[in-house]
C-alpha positions as CSV (number, residue, x, y, z in Angstrom):
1,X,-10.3,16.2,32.3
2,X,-11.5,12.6,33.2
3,X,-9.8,9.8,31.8
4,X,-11.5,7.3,29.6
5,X,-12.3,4.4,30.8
6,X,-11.8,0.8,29.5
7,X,-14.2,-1.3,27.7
8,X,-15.8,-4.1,30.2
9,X,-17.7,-6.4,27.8
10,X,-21.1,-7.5,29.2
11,X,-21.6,-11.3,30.3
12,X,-23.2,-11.6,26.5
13,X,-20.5,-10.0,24.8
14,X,-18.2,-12.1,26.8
15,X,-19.2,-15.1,26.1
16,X,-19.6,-14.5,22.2
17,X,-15.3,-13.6,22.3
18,X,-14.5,-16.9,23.7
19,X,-16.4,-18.4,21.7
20,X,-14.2,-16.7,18.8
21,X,-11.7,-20.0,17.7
22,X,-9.6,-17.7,15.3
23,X,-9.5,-13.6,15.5
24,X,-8.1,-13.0,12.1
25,X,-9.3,-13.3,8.8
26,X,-7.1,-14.5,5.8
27,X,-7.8,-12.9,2.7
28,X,-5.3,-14.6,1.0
29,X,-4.0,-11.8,-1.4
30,X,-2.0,-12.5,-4.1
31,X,-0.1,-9.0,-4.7
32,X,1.9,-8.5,-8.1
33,X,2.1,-10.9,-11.0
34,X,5.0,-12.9,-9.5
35,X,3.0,-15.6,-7.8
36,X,1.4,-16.6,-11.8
37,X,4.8,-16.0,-13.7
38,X,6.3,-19.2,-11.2
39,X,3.5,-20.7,-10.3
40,X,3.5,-19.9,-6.5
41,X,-0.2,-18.9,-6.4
42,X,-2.7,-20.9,-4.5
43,X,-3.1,-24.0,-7.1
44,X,-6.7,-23.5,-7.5
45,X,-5.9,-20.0,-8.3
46,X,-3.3,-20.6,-11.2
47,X,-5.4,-20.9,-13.7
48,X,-7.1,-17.0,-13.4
49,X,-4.6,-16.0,-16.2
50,X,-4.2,-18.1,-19.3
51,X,-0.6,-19.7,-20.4
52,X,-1.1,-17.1,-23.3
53,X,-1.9,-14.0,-20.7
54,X,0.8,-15.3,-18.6
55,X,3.2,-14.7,-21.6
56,X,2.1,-11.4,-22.8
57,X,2.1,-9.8,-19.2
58,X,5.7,-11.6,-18.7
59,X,6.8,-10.0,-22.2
60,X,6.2,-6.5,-20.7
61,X,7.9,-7.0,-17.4
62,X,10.7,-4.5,-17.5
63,X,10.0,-2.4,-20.1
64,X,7.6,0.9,-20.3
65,X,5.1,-1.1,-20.8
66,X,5.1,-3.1,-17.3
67,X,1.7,-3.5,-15.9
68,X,2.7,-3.7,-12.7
69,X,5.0,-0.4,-12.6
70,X,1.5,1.4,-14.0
71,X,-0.8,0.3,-11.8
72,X,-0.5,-2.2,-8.4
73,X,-1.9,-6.0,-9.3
74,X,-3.5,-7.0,-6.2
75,X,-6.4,-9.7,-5.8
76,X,-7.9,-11.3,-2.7
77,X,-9.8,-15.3,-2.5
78,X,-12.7,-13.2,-2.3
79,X,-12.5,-10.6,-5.7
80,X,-11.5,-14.6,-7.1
81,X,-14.1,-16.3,-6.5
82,X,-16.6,-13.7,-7.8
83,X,-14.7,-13.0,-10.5
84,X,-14.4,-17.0,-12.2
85,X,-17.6,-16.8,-13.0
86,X,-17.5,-12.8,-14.3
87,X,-16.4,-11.8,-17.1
88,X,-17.1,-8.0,-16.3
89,X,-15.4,-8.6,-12.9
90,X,-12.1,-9.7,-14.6
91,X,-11.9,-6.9,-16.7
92,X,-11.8,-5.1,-13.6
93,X,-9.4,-7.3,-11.3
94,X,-7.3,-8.7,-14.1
95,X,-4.0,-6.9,-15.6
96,X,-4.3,-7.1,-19.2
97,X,-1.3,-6.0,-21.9
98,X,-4.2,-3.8,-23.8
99,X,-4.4,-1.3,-20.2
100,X,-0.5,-0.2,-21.6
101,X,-0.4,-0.2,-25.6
102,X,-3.8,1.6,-25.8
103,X,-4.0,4.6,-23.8
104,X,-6.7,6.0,-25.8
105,X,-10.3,7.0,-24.4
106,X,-11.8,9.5,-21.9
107,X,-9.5,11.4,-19.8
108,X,-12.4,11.2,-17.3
109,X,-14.2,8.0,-18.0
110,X,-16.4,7.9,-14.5
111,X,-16.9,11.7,-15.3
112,X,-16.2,12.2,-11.8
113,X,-14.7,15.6,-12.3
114,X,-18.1,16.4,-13.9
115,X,-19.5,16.7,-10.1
116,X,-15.9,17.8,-8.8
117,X,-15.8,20.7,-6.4
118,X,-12.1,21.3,-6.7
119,X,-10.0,20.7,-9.8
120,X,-8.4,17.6,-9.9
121,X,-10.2,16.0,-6.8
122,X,-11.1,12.6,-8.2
123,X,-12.7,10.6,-5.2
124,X,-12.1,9.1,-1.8
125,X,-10.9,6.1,-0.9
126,X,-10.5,3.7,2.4
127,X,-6.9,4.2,4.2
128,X,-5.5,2.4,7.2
129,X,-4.7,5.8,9.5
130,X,-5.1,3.8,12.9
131,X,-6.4,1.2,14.7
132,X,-8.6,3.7,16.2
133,X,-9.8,5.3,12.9
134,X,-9.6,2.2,10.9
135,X,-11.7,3.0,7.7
136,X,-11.0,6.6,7.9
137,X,-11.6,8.2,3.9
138,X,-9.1,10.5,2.4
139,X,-9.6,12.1,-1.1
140,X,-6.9,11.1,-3.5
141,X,-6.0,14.0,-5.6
142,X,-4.6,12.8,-8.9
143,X,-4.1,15.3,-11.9
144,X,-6.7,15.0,-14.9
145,X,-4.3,12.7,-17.1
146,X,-3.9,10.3,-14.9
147,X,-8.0,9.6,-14.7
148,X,-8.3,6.8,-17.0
149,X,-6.3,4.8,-14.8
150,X,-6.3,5.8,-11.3
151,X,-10.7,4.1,-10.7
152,X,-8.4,0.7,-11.6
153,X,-5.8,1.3,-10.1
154,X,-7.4,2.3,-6.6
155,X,-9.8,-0.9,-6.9
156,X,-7.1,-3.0,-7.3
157,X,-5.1,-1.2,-4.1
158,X,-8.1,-1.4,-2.6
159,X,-8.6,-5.3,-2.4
160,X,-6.4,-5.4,0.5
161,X,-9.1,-4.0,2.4
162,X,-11.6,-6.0,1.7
C-alpha cells in the first residue's frame, strides 16, 4: 500500500497563504446568559436583552424553569448582527421565559417525523469528528417529546459552527 503523499501547494496557492495576515476567525460567541446577567458581554452587545428580559431570565436561574439547563444559549457577532434588525431572528436566537412556563403546542412542530424513516429520527446536524472530517453530519435521535424543543435547541448549539 503506497503512502499518501503531502500537499505541495502550487506557486499560486502559495503565494495566496502568505499573503494570509491572520489564520483564524473570531466568532466571538457569547455562550450562556452569564456574560448579560454581569454585563461582561461585548458592550455593543449588552443591549440584545432588555433590563426587563435580563430580570425574568435571572428570576429562573436555578429553578426548573432555568433556560439555560433546557436548552444551551449560545450566539455568535454574526447571528447578532442579523438578528438587531430581526425580529423573527430573535425569536429564534433569543432565550425567552415563555420557552419554559408554556410548553404547550405540536409535539412535532417542523413535522419532521412526518417524512421520518425511523421512529424518533428527527434530523442531522453538523459535528466536529476530526480535523480530517470537519463538517461530518450525524442524525440526532431525540424521542418524540422532546421535539418542540430540540430545532432550538440544536440552532442555538449550532452557532458555534458558524
Amino acid at each position: 500500500m503506497t503512502q499518501p503523499q503531502p500537499h505541495v501547494p502550487a506557486a499560486r496557492e502559495q503565494k495566496f497563504l502568505e499573503s494570509v495576515e491572520e489564520g483564524r476567525y473570531e466568532r466571538e460567541i457569547i455562550s450562556g446568559l452569564g456574560p448579560f446577567f454581569h454585563e461582561k458581554a461585548p458592550e455593543d452587545m449588552l443591549n440584545f436583552y432588555s433590563k426587563d428580559e435580563v430580570t425574568r431570565l435571572k428570576v429562573l436561574k436555578g429553578t426548573e424553569r432555568d433556560v439555560e439547563s433546557r436548552m444551551p444559549v449560545k450566539i455568535t457577532r454574526h447571528y447578532y448582527e442579523l438578528a438587531r434588525t430581526s425580529a423573527a431572528i430573535q425569536r429564534i436566537v433569543k432565550a425567552d421565559p415563555a420557552e419554559t412556563m408554556d410548553l404547550a403546542g405540536s409535539e412535532d412542530p417542523g413535522h419532521q417525523m412526518d417524512y421520518s424513516p425511523v421512529e424518533g429520527l428527527l434530523h442531522t446536524s453538523p459535528t466536529s469528528s476530526s480535523t480530517t472530517r470537519p463538517w461530518r453530519r450525524t442524525a440526532a435521535c431525540t424521542p418524540k417529546a422532546d421535539a418542540r424543543s430540540c430545532a432550538r435547541s440544536c440552532f442555538r448549539a449550532a452557532t458555534r459552527w458558524c
